[in-house]
TIVEX-696414 format. One record per atom (N, C-alpha, C): x, y, z. Coordinates in steps of 0.001 Angstrom, whole numbers, plus 500000, padded with zeros to 6 digits. Layout:
residues N
<lovo <X Y Z>>
...
end
This chain:
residues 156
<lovo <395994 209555 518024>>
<lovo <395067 208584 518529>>
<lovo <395631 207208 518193>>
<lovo <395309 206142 519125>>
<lovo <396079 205197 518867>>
<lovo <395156 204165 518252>>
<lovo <395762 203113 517365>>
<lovo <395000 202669 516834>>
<lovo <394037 201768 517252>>
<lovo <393774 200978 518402>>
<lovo <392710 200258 518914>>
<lovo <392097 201710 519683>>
<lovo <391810 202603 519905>>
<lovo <390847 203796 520107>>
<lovo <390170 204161 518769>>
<lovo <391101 204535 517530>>
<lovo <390734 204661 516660>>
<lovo <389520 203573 515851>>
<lovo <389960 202234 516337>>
<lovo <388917 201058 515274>>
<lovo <387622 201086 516821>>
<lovo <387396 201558 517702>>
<lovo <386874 201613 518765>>
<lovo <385650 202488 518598>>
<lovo <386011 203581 517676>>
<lovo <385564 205055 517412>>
<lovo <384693 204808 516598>>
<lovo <385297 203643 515203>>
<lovo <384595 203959 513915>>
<lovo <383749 202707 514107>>
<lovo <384192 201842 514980>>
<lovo <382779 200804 515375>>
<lovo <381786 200997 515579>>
<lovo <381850 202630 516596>>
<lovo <380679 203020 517812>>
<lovo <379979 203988 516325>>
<lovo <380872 204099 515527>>
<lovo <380027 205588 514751>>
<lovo <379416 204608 513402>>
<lovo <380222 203923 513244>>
<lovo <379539 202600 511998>>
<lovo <377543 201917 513109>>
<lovo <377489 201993 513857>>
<lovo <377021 201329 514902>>
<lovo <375397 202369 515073>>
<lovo <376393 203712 515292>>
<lovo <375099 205068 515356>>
<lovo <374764 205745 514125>>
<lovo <375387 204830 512742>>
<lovo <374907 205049 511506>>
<lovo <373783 204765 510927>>
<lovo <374273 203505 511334>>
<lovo <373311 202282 510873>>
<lovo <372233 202302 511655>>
<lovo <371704 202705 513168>>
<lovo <370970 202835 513809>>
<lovo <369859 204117 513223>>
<lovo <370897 204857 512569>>
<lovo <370531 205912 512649>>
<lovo <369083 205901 510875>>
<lovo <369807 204815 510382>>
<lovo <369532 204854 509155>>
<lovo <368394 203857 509307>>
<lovo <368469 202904 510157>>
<lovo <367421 201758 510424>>
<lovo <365749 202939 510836>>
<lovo <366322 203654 511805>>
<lovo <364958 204589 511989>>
<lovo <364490 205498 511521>>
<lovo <365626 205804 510840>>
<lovo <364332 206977 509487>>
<lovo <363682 205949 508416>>
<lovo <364313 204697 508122>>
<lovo <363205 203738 507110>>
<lovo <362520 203544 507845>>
<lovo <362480 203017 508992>>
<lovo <361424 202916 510055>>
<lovo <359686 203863 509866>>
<lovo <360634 204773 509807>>
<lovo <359874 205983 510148>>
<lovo <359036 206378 508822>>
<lovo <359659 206830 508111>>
<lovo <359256 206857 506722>>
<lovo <358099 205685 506013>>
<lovo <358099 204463 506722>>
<lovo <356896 203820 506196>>
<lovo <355429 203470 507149>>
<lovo <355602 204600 507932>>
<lovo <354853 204650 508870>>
<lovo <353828 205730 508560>>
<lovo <353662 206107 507167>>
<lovo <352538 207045 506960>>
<lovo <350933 206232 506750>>
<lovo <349927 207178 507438>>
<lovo <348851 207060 507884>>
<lovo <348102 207153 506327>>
<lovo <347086 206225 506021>>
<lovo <346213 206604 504986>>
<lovo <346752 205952 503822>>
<lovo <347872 205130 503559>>
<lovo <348247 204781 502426>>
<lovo <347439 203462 501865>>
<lovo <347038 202649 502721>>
<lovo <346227 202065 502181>>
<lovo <344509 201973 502200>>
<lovo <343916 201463 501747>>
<lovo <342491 201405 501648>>
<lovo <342135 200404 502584>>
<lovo <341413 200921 503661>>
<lovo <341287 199868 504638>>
<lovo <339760 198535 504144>>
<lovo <339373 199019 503293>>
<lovo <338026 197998 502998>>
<lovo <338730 197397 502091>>
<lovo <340200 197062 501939>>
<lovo <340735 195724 501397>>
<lovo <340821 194600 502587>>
<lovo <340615 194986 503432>>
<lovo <340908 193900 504557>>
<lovo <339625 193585 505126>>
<lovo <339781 191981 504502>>
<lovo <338386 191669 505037>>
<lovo <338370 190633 506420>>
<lovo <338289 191061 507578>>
<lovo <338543 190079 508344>>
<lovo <337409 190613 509242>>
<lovo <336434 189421 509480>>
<lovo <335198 189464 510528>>
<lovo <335970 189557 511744>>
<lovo <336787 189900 512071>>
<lovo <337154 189685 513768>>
<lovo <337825 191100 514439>>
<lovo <337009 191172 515245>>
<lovo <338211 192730 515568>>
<lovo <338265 192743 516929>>
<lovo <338351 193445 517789>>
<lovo <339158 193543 519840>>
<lovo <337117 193677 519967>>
<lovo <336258 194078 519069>>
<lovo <335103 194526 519782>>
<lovo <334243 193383 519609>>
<lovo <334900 192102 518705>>
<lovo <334208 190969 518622>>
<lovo <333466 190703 517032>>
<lovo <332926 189868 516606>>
<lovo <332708 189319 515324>>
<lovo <331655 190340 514885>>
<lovo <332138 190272 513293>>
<lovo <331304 191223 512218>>
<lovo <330519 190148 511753>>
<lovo <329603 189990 511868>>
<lovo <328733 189103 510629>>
<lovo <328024 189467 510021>>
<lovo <328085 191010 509640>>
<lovo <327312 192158 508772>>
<lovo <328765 191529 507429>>
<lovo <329756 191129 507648>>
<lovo <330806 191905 506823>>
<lovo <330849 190315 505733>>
<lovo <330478 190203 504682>>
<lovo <330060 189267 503659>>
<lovo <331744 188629 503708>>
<lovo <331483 187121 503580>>
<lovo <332662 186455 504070>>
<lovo <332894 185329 503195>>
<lovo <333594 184532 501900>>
<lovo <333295 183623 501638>>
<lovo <333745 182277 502973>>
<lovo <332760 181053 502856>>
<lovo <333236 180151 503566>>
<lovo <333090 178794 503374>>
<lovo <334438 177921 502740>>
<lovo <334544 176727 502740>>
<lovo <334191 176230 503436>>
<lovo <333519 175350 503252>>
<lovo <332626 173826 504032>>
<lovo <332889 171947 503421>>
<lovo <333991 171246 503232>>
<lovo <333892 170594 503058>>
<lovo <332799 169016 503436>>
<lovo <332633 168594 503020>>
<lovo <331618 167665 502972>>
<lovo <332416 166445 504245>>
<lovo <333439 166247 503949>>
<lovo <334583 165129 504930>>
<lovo <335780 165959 504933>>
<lovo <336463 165633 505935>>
<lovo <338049 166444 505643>>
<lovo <338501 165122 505923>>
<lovo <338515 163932 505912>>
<lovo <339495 163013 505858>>
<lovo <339335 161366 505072>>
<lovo <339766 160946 504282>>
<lovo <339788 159557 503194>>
<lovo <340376 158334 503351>>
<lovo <340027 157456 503183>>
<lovo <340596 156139 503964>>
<lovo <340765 155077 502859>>
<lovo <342101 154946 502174>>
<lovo <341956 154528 500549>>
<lovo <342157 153037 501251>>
<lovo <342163 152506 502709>>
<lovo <342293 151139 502806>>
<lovo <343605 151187 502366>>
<lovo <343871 149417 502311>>
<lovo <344747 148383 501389>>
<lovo <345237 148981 500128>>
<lovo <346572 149309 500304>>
<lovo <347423 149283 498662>>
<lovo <348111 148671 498498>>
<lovo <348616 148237 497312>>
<lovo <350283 147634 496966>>
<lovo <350928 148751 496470>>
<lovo <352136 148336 496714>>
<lovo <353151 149204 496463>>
<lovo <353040 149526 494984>>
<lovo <353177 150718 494247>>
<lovo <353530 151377 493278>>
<lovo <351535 151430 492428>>
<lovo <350983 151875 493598>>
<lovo <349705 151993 492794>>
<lovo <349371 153584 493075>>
<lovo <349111 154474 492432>>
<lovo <348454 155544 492622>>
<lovo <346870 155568 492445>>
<lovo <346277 156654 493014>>
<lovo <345040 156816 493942>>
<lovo <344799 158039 493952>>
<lovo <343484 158142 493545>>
<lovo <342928 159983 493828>>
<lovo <341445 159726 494247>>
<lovo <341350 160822 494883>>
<lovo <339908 161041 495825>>
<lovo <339480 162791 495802>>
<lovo <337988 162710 495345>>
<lovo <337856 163962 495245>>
<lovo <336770 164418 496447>>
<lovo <337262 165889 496935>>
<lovo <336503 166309 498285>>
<lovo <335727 167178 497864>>
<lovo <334627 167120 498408>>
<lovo <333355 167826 498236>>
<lovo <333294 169528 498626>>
<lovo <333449 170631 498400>>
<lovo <333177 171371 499335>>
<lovo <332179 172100 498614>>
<lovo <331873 172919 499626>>
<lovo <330703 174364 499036>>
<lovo <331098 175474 500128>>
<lovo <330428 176477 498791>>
<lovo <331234 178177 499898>>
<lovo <329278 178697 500495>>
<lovo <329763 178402 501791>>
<lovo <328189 178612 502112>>
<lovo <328260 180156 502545>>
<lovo <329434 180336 502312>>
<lovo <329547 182437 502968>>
<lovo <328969 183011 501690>>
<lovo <329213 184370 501980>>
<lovo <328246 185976 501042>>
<lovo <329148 186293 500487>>
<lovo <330466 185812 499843>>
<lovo <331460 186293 499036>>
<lovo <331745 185621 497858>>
<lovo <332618 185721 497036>>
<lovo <333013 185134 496078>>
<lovo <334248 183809 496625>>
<lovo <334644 182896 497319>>
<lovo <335645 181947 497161>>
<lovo <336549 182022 496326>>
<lovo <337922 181540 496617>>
<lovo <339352 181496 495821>>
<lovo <339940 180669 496688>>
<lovo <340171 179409 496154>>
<lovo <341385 179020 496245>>
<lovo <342432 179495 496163>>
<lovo <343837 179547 496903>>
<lovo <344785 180245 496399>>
<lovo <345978 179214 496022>>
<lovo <346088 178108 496961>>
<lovo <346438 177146 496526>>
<lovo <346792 176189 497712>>
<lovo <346994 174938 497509>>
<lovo <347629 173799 498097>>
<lovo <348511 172652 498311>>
<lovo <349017 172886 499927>>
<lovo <350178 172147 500065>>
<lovo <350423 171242 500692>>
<lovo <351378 170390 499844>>
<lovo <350973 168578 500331>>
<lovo <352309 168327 501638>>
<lovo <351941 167513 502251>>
<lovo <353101 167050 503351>>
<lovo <354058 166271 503034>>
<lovo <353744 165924 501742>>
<lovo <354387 164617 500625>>
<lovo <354591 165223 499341>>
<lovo <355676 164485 498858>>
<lovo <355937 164771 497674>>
<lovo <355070 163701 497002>>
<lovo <354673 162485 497391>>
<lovo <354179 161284 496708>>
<lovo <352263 162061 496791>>
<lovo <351960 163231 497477>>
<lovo <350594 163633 497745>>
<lovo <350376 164622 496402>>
<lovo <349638 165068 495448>>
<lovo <349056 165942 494769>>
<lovo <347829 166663 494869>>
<lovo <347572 167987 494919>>
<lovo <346431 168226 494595>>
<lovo <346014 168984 493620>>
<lovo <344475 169214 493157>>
<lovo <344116 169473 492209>>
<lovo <343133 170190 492859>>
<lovo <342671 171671 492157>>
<lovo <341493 172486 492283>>
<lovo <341296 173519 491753>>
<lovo <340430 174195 492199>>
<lovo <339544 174973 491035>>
<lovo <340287 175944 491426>>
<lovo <340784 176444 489751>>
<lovo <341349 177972 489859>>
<lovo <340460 179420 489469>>
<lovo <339157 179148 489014>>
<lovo <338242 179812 489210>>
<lovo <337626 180593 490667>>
<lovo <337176 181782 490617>>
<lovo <336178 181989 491768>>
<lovo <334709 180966 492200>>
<lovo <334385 180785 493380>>
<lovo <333664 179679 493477>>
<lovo <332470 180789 494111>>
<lovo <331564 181350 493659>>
<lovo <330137 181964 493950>>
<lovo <329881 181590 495421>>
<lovo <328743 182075 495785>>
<lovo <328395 182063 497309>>
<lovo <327069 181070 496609>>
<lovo <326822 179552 497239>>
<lovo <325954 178733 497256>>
<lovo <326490 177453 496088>>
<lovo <328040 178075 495223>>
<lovo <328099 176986 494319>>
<lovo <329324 176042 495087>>
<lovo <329366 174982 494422>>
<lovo <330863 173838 495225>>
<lovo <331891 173584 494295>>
<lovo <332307 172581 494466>>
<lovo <333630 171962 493704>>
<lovo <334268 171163 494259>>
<lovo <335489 170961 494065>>
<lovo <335667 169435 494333>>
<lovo <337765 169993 494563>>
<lovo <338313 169217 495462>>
<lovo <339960 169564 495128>>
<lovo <340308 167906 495022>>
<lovo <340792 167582 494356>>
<lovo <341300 166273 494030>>
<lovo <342771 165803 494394>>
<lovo <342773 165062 495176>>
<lovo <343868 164498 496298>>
<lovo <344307 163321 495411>>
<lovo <346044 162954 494463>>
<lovo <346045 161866 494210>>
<lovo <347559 161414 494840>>
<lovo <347388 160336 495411>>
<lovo <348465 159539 496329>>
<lovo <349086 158301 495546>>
<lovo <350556 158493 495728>>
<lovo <351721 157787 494749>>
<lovo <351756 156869 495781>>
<lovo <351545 155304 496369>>
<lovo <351860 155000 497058>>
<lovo <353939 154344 496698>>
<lovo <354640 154818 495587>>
<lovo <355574 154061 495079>>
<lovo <356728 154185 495838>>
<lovo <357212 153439 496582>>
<lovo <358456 153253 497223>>
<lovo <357800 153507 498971>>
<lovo <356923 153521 499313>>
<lovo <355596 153550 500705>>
<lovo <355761 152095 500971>>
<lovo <355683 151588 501964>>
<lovo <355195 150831 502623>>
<lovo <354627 151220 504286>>
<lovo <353474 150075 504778>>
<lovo <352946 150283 506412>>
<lovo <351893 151638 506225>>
<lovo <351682 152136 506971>>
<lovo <350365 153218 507307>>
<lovo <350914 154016 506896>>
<lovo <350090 154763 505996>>
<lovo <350505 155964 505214>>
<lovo <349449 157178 506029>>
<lovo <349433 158527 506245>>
<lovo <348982 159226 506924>>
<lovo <349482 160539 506209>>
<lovo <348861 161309 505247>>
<lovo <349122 162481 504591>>
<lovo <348216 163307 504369>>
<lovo <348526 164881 504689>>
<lovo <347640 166038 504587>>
<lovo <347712 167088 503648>>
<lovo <347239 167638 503293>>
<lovo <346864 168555 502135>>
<lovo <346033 169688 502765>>
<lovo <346811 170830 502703>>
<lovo <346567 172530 503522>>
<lovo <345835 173163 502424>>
<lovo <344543 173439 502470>>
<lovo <343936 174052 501259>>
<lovo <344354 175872 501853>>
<lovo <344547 176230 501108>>
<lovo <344738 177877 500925>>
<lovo <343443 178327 500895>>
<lovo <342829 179833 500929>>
<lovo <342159 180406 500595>>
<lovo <341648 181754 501336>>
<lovo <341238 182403 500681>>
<lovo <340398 183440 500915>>
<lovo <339188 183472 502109>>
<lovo <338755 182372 502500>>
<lovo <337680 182261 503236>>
<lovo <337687 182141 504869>>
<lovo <336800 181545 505912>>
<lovo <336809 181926 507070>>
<lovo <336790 180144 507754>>
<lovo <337599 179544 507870>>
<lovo <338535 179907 507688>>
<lovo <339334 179688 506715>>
<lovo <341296 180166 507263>>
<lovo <341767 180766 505869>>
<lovo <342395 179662 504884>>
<lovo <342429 178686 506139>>
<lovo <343275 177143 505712>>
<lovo <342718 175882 506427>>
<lovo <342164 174936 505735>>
<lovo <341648 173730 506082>>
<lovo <342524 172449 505231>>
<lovo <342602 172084 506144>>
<lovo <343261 170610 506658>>
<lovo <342463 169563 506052>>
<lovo <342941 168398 504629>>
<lovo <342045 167164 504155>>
<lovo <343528 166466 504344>>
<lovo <342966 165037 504862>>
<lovo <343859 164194 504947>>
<lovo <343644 162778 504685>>
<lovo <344732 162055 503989>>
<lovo <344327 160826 503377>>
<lovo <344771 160079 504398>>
<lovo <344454 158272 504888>>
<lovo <345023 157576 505250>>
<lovo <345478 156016 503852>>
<lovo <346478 154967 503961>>
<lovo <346133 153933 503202>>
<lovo <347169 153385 503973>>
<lovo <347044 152138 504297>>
<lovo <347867 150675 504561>>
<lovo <348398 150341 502925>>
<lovo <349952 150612 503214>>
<lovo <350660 149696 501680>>
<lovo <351292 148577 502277>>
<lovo <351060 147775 500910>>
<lovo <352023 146320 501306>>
<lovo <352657 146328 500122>>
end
């Protein structure tokens, strides 16, 4: 056999190995029953909304802050109101700023169904100048799963 037939051969069989090996892992994690399906809590399904199915749900008070007028190299925090008006327990899981100069702060506790809290937004305006415009992605457990607070400030 000559040798470009030969590297031709072990391409096609390197090729129906690996194929071969891709679909039995495939396959193999495709067993029925392994997990507990009442870990998944999601009100929504093809037949339309559960609202039997206890849900926590963030409600902030404002989703957006207007710190005005800054000078340069002043930092700034603002705290947002929310409450979990759903039938579950609330969790933050956590949050992410669009800025490195953005921080937030919040409760790493479970938040009860009827109690609130507060996530605390603090803004570096240092090395900023002109309209500043930054958001903060709250994480969580609730319905929904991620809400949007956003600061504005004019630096000079």
């Amino acid at each position: 056999m000559n040798i470009h037939r030969r590297n031709r051969f072990c391409g096609r069989l390197s090729s129906f190995l690996l194929s071969s090996v891709l679909a039995l892992t495939m396959l193999s994690g495709c067993r029925t029953g392994e997990h507990d399906a009442s870990l998944i809590k999601n009100p929504y399904s093809a037949s339309g909304y559960d609202s039997t199915l206890k849900m926590p749900r963030i409600v902030f008070d404002c989703n957006q802050y207007d710190f005005g007028r800054l000078t340069s190299d002043e930092k700034v925090s603002y705290s947002f109101h929310f409450r979990n008006t759903g039938g579950a327990d609330l969790i933050i899981t956590g949050c992410d700023a669009s800025c490195g100069c953005t921080v937030a702060d919040y409760p790493r506790q479970k938040i009860a169904p009827g109690d609130d809290g507060y996530v605390t937004i603090t803004f570096s305006s240092a090395g900023k100048s002109g309209q500043q415009v930054k958001e903060v992605t709250v994480n969580s457990n609730a319905q929904p799963a991620m809400t949007r607070l956003r600061i504005l400030a004019q630096v000079f």
